[in-house]
C-alpha positions as CSV (number, residue, x, y, z in Angstrom):
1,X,11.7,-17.4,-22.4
2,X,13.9,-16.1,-25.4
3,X,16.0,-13.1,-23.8
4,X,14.6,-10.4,-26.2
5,X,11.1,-11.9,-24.3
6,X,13.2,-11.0,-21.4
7,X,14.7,-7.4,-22.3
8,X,10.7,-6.7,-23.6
9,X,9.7,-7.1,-20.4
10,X,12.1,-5.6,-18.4
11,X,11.2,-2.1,-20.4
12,X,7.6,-2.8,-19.7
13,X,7.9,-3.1,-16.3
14,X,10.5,0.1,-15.4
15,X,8.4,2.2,-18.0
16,X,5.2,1.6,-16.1
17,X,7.3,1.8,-12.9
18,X,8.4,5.3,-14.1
19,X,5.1,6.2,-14.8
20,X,3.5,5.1,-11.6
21,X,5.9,6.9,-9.8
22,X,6.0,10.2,-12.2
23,X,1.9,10.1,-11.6
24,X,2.1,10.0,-7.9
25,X,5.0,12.9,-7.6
26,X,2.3,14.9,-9.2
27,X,-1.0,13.7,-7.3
28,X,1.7,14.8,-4.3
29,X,2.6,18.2,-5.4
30,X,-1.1,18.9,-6.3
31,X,-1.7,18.6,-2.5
32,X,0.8,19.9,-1.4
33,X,0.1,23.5,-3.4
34,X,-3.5,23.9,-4.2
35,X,-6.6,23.8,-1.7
36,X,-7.5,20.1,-1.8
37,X,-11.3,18.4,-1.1
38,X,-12.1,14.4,-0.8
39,X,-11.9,14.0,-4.3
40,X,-8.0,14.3,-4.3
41,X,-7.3,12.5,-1.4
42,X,-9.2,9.7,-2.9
43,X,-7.0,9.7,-6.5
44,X,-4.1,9.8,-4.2
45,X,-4.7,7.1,-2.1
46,X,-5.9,5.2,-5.4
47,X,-2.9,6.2,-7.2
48,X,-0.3,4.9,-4.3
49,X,-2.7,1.7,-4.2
50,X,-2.0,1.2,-7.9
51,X,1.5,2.1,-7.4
52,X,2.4,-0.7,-4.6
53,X,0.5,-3.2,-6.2
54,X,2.1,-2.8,-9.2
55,X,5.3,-3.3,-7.6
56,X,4.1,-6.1,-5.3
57,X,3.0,-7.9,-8.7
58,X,6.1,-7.2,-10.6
59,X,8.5,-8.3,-7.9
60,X,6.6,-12.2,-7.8
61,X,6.9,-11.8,-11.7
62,X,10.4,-11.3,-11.6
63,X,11.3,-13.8,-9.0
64,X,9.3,-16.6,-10.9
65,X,10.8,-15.8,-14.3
66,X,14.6,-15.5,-12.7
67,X,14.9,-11.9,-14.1
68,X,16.7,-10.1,-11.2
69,X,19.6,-12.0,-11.7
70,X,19.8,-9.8,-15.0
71,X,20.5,-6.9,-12.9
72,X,18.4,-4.7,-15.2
73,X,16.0,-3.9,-11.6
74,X,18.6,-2.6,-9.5
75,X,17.2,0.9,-9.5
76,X,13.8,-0.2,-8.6
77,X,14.7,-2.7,-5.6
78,X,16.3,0.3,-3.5
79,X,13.1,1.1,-1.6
């Protein structure tokens, strides 16, 4: 894999990381500040399902293709 393959990737995963996480700050807040019903607690648990799979996924990814030793995941292996 060329290393602009690499760097590609790398911004594709911490974007949807971001995004993922952005998305289930505000399915969080939503609960935490309006009156709630089964419908919310169903997109939230959805949402943090999608959210831990994703990073479940992207970790094997990334220790197949080598691409922690980059350093560019840093931020996203501190949990």
């Amino acid at each position: 894999m060329r290393q602009s393959e690499k760097d590609l990737l790398c911004a594709y995963i911490y974007n949807n990381y971001v995004r993922l996480e952005n998305n289930l700050h505000t399915l969080q807040n939503n609960i935490r500040f309006r009156r709630i019903d089964v419908a919310d607690c169903m997109e939230l648990a959805c949402a943090i399902q999608e959210f831990e799979t994703f990073k479940e996924v992207t970790k094997h990814i990334r220790i197949l293709l080598k691409l922690d030793e980059s350093g560019c995941f840093d931020d996203l292996t501190k949990e």
